[in-house]
KEKOL-363345 format. One record per residue (C-alpha): residue in one letter; x, y, z. Coordinates in Angstrom, 2 decimals. Each point is the difference from the previous one (the first is absolute). Example, Ala and Ser with C-alpha at 12.3 -4.5 7.8 and 13.67 -1.06 7.14 Angstrom:
a	12.30	-4.50	7.80 .
s	1.37	3.44	-0.66 .
END
This chain:
x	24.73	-55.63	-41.90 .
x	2.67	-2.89	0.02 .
x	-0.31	-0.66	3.61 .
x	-3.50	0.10	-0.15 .
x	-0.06	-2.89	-3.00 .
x	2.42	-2.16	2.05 .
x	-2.86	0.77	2.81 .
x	-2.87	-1.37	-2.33 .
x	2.60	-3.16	-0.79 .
x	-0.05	-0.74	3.47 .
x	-3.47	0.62	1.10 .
x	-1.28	-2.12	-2.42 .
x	2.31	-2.74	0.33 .
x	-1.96	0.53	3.94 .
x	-3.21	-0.98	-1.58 .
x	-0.95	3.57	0.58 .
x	-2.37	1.74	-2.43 .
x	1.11	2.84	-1.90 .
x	-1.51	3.05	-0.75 .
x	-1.11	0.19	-4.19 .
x	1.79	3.89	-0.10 .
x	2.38	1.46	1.77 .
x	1.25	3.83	-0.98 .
x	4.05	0.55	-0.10 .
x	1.11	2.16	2.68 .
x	1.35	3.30	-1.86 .
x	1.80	2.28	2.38 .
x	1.03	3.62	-1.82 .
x	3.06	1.50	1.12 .
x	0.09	3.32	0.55 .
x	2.23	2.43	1.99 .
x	-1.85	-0.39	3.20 .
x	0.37	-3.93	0.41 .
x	3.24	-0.89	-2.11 .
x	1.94	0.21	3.60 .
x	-2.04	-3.15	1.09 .
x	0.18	-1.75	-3.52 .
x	3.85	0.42	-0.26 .
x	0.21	-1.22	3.78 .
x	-2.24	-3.14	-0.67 .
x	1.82	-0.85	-3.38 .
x	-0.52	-2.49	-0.73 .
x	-3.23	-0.49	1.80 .
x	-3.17	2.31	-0.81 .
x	0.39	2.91	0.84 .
x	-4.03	0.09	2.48 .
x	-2.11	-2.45	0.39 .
x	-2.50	-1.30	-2.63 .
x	-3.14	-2.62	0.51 .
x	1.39	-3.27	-0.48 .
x	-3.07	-2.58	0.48 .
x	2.47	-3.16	-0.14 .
x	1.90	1.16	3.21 .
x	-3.06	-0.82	2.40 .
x	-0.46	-3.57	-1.74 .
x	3.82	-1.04	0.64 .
x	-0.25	0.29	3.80 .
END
């Protein structure tokens, strides 16, 4: 969620319109993906949408 707010900062500092709602990525953690969370600490541990990526290239 932080990196996505620093992504919003920017974008609109582009000019770029931003969406009205966005939904926080939630990612449970369970037995059969806590391999890949612990190994992408302190990254997400999948991906998630993120609609401020596209608009920063």
């Amino acid at each position: 969620v932080g990196a996505m707010g620093v992504e919003a900062c920017k974008a609109a500092a582009m000019g770029k319109e931003l969406p009205a709602n966005v939904p926080a990525p939630v990612l449970l953690i369970n037995k059969d993906n806590a391999e890949a969370s612990l190994k992408n600490f302190p990254r997400p541990g999948g991906d998630y949408p993120d609609p401020f990526r596209e608009m920063l290239k």
